[in-house]
VOPAGU-2260 file (C-alpha; in pm, 1 decimal, decimal comma):
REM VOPAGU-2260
SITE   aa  ch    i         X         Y         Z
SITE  UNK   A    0    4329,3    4818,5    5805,7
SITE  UNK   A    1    4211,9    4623,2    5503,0
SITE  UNK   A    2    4419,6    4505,2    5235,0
SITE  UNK   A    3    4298,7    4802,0    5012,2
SITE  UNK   A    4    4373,0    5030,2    5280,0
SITE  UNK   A    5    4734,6    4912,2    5393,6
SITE  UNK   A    6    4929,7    5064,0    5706,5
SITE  UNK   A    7    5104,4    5398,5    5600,7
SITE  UNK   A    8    5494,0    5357,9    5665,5
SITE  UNK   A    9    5480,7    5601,3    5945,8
SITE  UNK   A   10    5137,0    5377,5    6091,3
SITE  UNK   A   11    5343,7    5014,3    6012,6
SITE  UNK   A   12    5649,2    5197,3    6233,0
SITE  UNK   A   13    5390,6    5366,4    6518,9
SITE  UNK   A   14    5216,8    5003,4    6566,0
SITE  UNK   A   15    5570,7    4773,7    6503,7
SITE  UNK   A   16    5869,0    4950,7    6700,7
SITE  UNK   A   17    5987,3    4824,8    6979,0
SITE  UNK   A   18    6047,3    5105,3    7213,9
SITE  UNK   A   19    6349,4    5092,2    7431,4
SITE  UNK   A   20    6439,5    5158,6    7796,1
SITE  UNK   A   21    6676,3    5449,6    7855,3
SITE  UNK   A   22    6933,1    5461,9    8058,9
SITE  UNK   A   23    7261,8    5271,1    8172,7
SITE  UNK   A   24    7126,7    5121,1    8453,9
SITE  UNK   A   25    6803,3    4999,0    8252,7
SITE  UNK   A   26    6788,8    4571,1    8220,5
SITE  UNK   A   27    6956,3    4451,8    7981,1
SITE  UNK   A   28    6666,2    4203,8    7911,4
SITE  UNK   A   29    6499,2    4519,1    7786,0
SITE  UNK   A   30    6747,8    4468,7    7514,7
SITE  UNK   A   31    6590,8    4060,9    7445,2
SITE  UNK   A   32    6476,8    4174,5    7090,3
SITE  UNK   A   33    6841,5    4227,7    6990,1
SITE  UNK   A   34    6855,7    3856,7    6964,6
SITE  UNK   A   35    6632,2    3815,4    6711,6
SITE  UNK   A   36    6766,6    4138,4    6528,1
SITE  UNK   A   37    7139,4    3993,2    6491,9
SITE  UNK   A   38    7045,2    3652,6    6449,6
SITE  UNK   A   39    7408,1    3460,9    6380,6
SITE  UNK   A   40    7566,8    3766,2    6236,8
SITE  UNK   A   41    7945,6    3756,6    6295,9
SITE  UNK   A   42    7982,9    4169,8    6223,9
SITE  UNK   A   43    7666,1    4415,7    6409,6
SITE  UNK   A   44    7737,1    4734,6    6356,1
SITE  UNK   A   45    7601,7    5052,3    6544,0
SITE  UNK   A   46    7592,5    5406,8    6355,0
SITE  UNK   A   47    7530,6    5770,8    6445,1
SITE  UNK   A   48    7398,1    6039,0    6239,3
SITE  UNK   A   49    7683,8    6275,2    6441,2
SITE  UNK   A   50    7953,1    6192,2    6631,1
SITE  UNK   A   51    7904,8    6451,5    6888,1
SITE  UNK   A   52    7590,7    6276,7    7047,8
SITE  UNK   A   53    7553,6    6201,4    7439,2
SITE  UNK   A   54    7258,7    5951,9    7358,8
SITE  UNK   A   55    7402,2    5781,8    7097,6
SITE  UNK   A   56    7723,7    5706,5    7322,2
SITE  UNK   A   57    7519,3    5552,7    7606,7
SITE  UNK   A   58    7274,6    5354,3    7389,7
SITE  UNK   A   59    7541,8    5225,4    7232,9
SITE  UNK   A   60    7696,1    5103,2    7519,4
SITE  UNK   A   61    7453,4    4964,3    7629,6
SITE  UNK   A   62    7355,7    4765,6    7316,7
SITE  UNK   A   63    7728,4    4658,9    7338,5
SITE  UNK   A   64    7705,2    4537,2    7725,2
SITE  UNK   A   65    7393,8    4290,2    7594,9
SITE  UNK   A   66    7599,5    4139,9    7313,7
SITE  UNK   A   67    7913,6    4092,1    7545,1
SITE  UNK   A   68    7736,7    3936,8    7832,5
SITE  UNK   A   69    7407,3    3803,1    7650,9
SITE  UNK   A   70    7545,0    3671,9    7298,8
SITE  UNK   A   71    7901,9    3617,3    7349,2
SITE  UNK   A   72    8064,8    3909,2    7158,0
SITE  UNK   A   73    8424,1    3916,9    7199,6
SITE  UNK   A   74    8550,4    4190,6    6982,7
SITE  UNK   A   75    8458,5    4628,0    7012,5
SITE  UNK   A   76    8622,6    4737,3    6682,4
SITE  UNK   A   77    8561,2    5133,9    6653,1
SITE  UNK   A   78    8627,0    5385,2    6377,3
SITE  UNK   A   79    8968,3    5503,3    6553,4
SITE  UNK   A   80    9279,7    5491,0    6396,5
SITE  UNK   A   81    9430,8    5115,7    6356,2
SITE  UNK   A   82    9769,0    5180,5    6523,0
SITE  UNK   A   83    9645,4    5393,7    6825,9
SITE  UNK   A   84    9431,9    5111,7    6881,2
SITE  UNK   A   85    9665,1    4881,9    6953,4
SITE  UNK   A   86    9776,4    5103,0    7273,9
SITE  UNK   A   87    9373,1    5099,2    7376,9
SITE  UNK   A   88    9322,2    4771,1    7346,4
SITE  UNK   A   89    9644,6    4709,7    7529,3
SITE  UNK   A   90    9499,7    4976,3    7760,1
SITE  UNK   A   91    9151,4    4724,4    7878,1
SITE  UNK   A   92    9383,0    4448,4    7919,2
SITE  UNK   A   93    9548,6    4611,2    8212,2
SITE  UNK   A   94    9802,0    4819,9    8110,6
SITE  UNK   A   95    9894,4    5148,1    8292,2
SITE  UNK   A   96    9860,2    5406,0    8074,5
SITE  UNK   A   97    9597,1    5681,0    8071,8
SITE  UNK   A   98    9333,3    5661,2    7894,7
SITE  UNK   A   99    9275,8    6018,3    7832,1
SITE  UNK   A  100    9602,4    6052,3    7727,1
SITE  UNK   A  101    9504,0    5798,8    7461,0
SITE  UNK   A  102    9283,9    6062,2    7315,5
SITE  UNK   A  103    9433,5    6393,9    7395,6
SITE  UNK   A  104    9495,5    6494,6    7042,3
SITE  UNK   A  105    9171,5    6420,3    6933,3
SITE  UNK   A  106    8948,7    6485,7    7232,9
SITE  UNK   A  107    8606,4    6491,9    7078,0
SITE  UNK   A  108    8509,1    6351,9    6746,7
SITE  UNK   A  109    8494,6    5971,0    6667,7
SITE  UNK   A  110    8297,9    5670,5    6853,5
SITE  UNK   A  111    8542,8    5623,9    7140,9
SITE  UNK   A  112    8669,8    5970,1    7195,9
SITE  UNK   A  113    8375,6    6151,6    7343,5
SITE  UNK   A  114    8308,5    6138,8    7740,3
SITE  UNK   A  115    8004,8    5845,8    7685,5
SITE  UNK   A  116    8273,0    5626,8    7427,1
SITE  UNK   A  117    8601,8    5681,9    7682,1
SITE  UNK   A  118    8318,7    5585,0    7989,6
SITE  UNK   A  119    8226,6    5253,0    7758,1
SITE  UNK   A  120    8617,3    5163,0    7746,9
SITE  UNK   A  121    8639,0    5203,2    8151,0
SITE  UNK   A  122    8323,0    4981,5    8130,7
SITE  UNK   A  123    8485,0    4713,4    7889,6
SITE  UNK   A  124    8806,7    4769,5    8132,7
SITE  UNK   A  125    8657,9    4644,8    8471,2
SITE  UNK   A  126    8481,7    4390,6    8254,8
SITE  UNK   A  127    8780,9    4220,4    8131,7
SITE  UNK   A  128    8956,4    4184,7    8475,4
SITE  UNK   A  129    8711,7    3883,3    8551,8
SITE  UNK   A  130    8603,7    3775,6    8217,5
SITE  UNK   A  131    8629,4    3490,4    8127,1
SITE  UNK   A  132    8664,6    3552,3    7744,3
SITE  UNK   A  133    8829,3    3918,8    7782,3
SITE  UNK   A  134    8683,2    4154,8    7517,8
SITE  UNK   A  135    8939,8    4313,7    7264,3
SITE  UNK   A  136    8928,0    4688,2    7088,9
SITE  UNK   A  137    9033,0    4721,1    6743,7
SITE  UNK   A  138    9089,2    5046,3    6553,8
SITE  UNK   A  139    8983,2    5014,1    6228,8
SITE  UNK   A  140    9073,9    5345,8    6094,8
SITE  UNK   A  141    9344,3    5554,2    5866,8
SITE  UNK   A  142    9532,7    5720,8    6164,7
SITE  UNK   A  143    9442,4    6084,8    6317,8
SITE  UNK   A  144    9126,0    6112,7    6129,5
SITE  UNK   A  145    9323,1    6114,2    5812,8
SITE  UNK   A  146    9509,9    6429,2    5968,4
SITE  UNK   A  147    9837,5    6277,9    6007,4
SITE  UNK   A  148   10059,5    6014,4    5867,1
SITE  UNK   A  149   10290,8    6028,0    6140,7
SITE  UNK   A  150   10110,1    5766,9    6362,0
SITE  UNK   A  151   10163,4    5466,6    6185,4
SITE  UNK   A  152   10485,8    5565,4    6019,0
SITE  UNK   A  153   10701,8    5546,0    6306,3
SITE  UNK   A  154   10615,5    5238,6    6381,3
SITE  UNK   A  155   10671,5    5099,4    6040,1
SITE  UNK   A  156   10988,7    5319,3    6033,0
SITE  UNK   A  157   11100,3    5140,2    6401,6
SITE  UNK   A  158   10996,7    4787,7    6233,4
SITE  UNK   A  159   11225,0    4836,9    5922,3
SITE  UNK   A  160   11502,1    4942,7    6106,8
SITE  UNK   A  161   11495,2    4605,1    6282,7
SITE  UNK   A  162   11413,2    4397,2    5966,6
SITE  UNK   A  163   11493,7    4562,2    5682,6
SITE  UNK   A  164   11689,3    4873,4    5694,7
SITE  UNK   A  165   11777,0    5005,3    5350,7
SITE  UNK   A  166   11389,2    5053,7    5360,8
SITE  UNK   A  167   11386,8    5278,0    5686,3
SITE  UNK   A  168   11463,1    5611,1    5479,2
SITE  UNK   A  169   11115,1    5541,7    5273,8
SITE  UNK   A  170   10925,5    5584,0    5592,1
SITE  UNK   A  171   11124,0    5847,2    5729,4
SITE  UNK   A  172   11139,7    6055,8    5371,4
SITE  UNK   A  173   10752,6    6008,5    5365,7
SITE  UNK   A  174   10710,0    6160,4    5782,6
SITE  UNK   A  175   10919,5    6458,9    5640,6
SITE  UNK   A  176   10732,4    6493,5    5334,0
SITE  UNK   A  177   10372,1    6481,9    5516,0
SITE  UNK   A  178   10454,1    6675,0    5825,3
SITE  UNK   A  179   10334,6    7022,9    5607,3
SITE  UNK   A  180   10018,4    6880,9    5510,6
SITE  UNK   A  181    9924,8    6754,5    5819,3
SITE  UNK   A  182    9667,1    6869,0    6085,3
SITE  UNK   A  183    9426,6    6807,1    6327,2
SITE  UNK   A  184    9194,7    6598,4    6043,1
SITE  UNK   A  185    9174,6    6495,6    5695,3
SITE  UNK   A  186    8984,0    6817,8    5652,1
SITE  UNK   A  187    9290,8    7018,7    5800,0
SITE  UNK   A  188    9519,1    6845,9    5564,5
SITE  UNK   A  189    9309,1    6860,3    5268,6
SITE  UNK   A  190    9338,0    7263,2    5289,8
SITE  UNK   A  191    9677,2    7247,8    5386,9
SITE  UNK   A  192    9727,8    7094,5    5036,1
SITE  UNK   A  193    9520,2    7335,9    4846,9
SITE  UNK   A  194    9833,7    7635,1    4940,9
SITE  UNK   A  195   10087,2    7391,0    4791,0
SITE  UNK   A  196   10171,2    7253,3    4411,2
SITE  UNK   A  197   10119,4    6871,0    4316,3
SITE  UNK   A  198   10453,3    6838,7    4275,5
SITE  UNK   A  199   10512,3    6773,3    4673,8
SITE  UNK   A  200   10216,2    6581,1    4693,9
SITE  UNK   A  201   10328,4    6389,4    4346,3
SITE  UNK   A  202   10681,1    6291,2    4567,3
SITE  UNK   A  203   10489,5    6188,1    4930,2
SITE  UNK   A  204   10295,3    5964,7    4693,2
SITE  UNK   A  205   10565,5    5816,9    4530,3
SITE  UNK   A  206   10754,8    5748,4    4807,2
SITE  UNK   A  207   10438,2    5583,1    4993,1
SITE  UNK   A  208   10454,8    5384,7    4637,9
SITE  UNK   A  209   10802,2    5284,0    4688,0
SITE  UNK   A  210   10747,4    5179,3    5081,8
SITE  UNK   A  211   10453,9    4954,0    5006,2
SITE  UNK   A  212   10633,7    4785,0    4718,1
SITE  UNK   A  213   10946,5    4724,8    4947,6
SITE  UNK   A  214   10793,4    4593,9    5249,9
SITE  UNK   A  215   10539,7    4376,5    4975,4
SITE  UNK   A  216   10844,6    4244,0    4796,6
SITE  UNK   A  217   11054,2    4156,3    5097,0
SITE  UNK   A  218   10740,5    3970,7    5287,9
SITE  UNK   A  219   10948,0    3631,5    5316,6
SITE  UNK   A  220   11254,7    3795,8    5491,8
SITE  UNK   A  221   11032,4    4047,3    5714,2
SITE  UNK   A  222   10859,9    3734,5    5876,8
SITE  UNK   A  223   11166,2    3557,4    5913,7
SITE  UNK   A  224   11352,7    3836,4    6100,6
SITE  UNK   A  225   11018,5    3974,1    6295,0
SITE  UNK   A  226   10745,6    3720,7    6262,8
SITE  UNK   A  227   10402,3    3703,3    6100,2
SITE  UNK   A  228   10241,3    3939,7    6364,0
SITE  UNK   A  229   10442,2    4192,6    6347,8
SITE  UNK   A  230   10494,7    4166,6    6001,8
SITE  UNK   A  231   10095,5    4201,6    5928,9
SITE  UNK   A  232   10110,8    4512,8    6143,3
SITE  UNK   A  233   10341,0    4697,6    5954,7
SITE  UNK   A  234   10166,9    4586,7    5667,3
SITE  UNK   A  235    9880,7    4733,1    5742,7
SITE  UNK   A  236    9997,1    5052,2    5878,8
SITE  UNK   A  237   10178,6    5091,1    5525,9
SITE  UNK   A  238    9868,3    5031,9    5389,7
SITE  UNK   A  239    9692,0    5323,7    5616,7
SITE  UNK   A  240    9949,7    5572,9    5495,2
SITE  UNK   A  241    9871,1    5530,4    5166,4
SITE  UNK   A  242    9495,5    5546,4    5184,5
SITE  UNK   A  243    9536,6    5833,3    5424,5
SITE  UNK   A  244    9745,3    5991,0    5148,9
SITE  UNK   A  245    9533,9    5915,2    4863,5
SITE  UNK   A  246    9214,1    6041,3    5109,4
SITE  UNK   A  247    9347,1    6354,4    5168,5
SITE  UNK   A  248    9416,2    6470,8    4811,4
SITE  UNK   A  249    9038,0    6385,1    4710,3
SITE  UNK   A  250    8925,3    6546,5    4973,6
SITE  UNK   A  251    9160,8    6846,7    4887,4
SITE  UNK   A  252    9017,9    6802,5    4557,3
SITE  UNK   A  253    8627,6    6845,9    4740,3
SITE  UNK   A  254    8727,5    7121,3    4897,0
SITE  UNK   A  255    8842,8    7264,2    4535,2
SITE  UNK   A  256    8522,3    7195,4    4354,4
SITE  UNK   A  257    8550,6    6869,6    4212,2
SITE  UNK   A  258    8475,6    6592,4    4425,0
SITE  UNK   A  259    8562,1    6212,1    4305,1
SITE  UNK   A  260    8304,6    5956,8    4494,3
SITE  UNK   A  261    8559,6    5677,3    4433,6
SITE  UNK   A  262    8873,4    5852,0    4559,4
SITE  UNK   A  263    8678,5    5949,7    4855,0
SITE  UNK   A  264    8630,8    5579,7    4948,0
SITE  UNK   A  265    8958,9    5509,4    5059,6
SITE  UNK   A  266    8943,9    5541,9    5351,0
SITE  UNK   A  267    8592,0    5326,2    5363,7
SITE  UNK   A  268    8836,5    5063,7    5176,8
SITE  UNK   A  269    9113,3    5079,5    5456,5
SITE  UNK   A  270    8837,2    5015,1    5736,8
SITE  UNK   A  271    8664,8    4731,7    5542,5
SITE  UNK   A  272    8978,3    4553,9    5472,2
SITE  UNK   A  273    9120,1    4638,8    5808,4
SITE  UNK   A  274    8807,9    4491,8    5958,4
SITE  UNK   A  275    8828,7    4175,9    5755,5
SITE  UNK   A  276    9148,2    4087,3    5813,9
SITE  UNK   A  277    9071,0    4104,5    6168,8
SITE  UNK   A  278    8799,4    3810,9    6120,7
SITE  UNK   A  279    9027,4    3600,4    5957,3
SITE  UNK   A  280    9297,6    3603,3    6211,7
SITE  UNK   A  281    9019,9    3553,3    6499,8
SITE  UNK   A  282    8961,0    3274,9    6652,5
SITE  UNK   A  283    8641,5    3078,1    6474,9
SITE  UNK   A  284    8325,2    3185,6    6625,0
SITE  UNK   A  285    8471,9    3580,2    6679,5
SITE  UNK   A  286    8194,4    3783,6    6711,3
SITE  UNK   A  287    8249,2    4182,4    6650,6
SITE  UNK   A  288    8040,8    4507,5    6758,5
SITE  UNK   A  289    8157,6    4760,1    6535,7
SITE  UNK   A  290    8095,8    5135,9    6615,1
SITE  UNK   A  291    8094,5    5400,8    6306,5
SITE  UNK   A  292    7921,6    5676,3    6154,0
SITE  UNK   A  293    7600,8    5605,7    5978,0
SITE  UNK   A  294    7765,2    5683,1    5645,0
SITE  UNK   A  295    8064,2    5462,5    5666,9
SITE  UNK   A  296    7794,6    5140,7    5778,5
SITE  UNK   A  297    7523,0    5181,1    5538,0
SITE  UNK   A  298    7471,0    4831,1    5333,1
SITE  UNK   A  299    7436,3    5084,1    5033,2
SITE  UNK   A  300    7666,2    5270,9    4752,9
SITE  UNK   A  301    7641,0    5592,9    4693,4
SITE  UNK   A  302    7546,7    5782,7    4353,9
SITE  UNK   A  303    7878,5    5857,7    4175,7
SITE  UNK   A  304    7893,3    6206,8    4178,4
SITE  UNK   A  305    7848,1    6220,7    4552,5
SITE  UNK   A  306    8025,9    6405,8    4810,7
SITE  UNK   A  307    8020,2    6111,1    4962,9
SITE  UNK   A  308    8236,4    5798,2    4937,0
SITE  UNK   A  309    8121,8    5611,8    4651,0
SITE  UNK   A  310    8128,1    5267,9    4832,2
SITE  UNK   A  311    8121,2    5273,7    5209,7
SITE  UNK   A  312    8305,3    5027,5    5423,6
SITE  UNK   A  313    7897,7    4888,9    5539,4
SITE  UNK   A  314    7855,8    4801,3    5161,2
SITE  UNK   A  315    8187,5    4624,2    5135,8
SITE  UNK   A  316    8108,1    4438,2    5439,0
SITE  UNK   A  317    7738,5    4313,3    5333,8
SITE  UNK   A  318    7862,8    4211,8    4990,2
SITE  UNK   A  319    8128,1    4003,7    5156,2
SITE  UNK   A  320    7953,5    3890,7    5487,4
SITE  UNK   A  321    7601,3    3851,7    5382,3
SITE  UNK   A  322    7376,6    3794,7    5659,2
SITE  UNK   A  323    7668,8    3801,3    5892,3
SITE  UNK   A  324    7700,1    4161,9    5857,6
SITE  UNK   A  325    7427,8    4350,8    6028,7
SITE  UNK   A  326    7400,3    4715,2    6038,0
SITE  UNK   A  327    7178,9    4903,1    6303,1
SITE  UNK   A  328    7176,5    5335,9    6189,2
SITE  UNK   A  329    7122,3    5542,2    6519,8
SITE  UNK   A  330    6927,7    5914,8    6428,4
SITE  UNK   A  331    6711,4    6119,2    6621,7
SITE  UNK   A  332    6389,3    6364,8    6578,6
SITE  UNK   A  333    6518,9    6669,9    6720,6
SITE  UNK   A  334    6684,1    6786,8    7034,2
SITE  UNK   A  335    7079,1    6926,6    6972,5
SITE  UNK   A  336    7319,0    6901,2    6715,8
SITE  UNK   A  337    7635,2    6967,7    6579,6
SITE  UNK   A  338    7701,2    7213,8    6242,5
SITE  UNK   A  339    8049,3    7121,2    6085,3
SITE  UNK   A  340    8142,9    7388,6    5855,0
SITE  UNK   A  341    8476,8    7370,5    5664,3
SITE  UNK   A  342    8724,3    7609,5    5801,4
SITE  UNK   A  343    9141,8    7665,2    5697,6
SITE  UNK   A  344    9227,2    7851,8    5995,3
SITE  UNK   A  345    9071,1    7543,6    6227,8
SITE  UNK   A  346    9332,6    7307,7    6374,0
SITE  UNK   A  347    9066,6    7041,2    6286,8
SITE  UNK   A  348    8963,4    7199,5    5952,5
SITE  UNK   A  349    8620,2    7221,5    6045,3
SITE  UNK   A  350    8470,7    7483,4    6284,5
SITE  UNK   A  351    8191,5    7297,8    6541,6
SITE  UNK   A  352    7888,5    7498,2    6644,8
SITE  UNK   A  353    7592,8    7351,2    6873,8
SITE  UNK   A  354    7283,8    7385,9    6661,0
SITE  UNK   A  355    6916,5    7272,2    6700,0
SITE  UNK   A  356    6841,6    6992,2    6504,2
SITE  UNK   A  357    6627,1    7025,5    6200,8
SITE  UNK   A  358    6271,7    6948,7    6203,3
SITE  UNK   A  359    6211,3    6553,4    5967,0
SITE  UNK   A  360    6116,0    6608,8    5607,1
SITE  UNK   A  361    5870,2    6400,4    5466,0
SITE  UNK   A  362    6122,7    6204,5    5271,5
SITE  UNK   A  363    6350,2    6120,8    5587,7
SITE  UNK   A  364    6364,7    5811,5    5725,8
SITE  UNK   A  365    6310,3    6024,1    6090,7
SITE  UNK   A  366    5959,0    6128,8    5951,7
SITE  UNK   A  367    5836,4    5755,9    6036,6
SITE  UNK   A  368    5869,2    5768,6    6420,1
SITE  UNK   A  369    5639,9    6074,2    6429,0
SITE  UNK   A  370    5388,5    5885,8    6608,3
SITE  UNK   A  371    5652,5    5759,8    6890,9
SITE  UNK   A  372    5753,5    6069,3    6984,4
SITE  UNK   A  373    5783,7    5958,6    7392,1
SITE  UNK   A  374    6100,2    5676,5    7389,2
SITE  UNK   A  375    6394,5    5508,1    7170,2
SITE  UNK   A  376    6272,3    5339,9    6916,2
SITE  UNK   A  377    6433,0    5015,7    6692,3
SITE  UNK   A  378    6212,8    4950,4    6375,2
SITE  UNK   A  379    6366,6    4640,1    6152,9
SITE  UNK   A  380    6358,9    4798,9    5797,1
SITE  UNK   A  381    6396,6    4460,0    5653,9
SITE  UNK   A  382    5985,3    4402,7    5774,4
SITE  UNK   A  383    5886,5    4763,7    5684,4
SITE  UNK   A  384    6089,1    4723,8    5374,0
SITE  UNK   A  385    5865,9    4367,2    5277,2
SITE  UNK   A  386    5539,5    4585,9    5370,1
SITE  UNK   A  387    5632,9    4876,0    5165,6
SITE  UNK   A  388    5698,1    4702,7    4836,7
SITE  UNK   A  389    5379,0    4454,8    4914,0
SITE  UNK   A  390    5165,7    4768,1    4923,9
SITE  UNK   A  391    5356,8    5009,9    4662,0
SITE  UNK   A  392    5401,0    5240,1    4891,4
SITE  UNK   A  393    5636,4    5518,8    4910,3
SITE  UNK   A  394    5971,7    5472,5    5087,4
SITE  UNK   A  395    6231,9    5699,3    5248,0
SITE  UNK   A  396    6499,7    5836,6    5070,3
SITE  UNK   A  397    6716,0    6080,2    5315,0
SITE  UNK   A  398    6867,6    6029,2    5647,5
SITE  UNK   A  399    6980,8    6321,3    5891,3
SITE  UNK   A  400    7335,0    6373,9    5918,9
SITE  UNK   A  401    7438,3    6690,8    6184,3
SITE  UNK   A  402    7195,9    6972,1    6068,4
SITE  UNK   A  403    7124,9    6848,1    5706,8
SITE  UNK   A  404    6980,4    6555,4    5526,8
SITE  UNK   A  405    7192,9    6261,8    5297,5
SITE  UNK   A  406    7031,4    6106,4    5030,9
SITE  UNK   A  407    7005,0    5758,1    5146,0
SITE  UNK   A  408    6784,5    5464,3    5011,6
SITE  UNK   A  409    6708,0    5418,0    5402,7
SITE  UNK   A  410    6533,7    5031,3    5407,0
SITE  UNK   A  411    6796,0    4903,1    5179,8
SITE  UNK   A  412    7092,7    5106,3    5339,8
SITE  UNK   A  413    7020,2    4985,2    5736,2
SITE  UNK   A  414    6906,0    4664,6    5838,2
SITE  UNK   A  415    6716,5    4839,8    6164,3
SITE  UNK   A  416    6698,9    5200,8    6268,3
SITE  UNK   A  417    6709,2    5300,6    6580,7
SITE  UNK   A  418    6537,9    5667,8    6640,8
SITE  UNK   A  419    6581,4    5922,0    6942,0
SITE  UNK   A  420    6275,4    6220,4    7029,0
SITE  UNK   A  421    6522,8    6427,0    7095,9
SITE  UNK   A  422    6943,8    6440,2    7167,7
SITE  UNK   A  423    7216,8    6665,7    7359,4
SITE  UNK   A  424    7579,3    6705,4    7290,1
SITE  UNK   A  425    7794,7    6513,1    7446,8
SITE  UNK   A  426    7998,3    6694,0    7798,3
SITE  UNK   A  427    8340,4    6744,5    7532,1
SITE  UNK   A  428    8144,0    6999,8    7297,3
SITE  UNK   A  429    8124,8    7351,5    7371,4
SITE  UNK   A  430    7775,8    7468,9    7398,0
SITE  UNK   A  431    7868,7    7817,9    7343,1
């Protein structure tokens, strides 16, 4: 077209995706444009618009098997709780525990814990018995989906009991205090404290108060006794309790009717920080995949207002990384879904039904691959996004998430988008 009759958005994506080769056993040189995509970047990270997605698990893997073996990636950090990680990563270096005992409590819901994401580990696994630069896995996450403080507190409790033990009863008092608000998510928990009084949340908060000032104040004489490692761990795992704490009574609060954007965002916090401390204890010239929901990666904030966290860990990350942070949202045209609708009487706080995926609005971002409806297919918003303001033209402004649409200033929020015709649950959801 002429230059008073520009490419529409959806023509620009038809003519300018690269479509992509399905399948595990595709080449990975199918995957060659990847290269130019990521550039340098230190941080790539790979989104879903549901956790629940077979597709989304095997592309991913894929994606993740070119930037080990093509690029040099060393690192598969995941949105999976921080401390459980430690016992998966120790898991692909050989250890002999089972994997899916790993995951038991949590069999289906984050990037790692459906069939395709444990099948990726085993892949990572066999990989790193004849690397020769072993890949690592690194939870980034508040522990249990935010369900449970228990998972990071008994190791800090174990740790101060070896290095500090007039500050053991702070983590133990805290366990006792959280066990009847916790559940099988932060959703579970959040309801769990909407049947009790802010006074017993008031004293698990003050007690998480006085546990990260003690183990803070007494850094010096923690490393000397344990060492810097172990010391960071604890640290951080302190540091998960709390945001897990401070998550679940704004979500609580959500669930009541009054949602606060920026208390919402702790957990985003705990992941960004968790995932920067990571690069600066790597080696120079670390190289991370990071796997998360769409929402948490988005370069983006979100309106205040929002039911949404008010700054996701992706905006935290670009505003810190720069061009070494590049985030890659994975959505789909239609096909199967997952409906998440909050529920008390859940163990997860949120019953799961299989659902057909909605149909793209004209405002989606999933409206623009109407005309490649037959394959995968990666657009880089950053060239759309130059030919869109050139020409004045109308952008997207949602993205899907499960059976609904976000408001999301898509071009600015992703640095690519990578669209699927159509998706199926993954093996661990119940299609009944």
């Amino acid at each position: 077209m002429g230059p008073n009759h520009p490419l529409s958005l959806v023509e620009w994506t038809t003519r300018n995706a690269i479509r992509l080769a399905g399948g595990l056993d595709a080449p990975l040189d199918h995957l060659a444009m990847l290269r130019d995509l990521v550039g340098d970047a230190r941080v790539v990270a790979f989104g879903e618009n549901s956790h629940q997605i077979s597709e989304f698990g095997l592309l991913r893997e894929r994606m993740l098997r070119f930037l080990v073996l093509e690029c040099g990636f060393t690192v598969y950090a995941v949105e999976f709780g921080a401390a459980s990680g430690r016992q998966v990563d120790a898991w692909l270096h050989g250890s002999d525990t089972d994997l899916d005992t790993l995951f038991r409590p949590h069999p289906v819901a984050y990037p790692g814990q459906s069939s395709e994401g444990r099948d990726t580990l085993r892949w990572l696994r066999s990989h790193n018995a004849v690397a020769q630069h072993p890949v690592r896995f690194a939870g980034l996450d508040v522990p249990a989906a935010g369900g449970s403080l228990t998972p990071v507190l008994e190791p800090v409790a174990a740790y101060l009991a070896a290095v500090d033990p007039g500050a053991e009863r702070y983590a133990r008092t805290a366990m006792e205090l959280a066990e009847p608000l916790s559940g099988g998510s932060g959703f579970a928990s959040a309801h769990a404290r909407l049947t009790v009084g802010p006074e017993a949340q008031d004293r698990l908060s003050a007690t998480l108060g006085r546990l990260l000032n003690r183990i803070t104040v007494m850094r010096e004489i923690c490393v000397q006794r344990g060492g810097q490692p172990a010391y960071e761990r604890a640290l951080s795992d302190v540091w998960a309790a709390w945001r897990t704490d401070q998550m679940q009574r704004a979500t609580s609060e959500m669930l009541d009717g009054a949602p606060d954007s920026a208390d919402l965002a702790a957990r985003d916090r705990y992941m960004a920080d968790s995932l920067l401390e990571l690069l600066d204890r790597s080696a120079p010239g670390t190289r991370i995949v990071l796997a998360a929901h769409n929402v948490h990666i988005q370069r983006t904030p979100n309106h205040e207002g929002a039911p949404l966290p008010r700054i996701p860990m992706g905006h935290v990350l670009a505003r810190e990384l720069g061009a070494d942070y590049v985030s890659v949202a994975l959505t789909s045209g239609g096909g199967r879904t997952v409906r998440n609708v909050p529920d008390p009487s859940h163990h997860g706080g949120m019953r799961q039904s299989a659902v057909d995926a909605p149909q793209a609005t004209h405002s989606s971002v999933e409206a623009l691959f109407s005309g490649v409806p037959e394959a995968p297919a990666l657009v880089d918003t950053r060239a759309l996004r130059a030919h869109a303001r050139r020409h004045g033209l109308p952008e997207p402004t949602h993205i899907r998430m499960d059976d609904g649409f976000l408001p999301v200033p898509a071009l600015d929020a992703f640095d690519a988008v990578v669209n699927l015709p159509r998706t199926t649950l993954t093996a661990d959801v119940d299609e009944g």
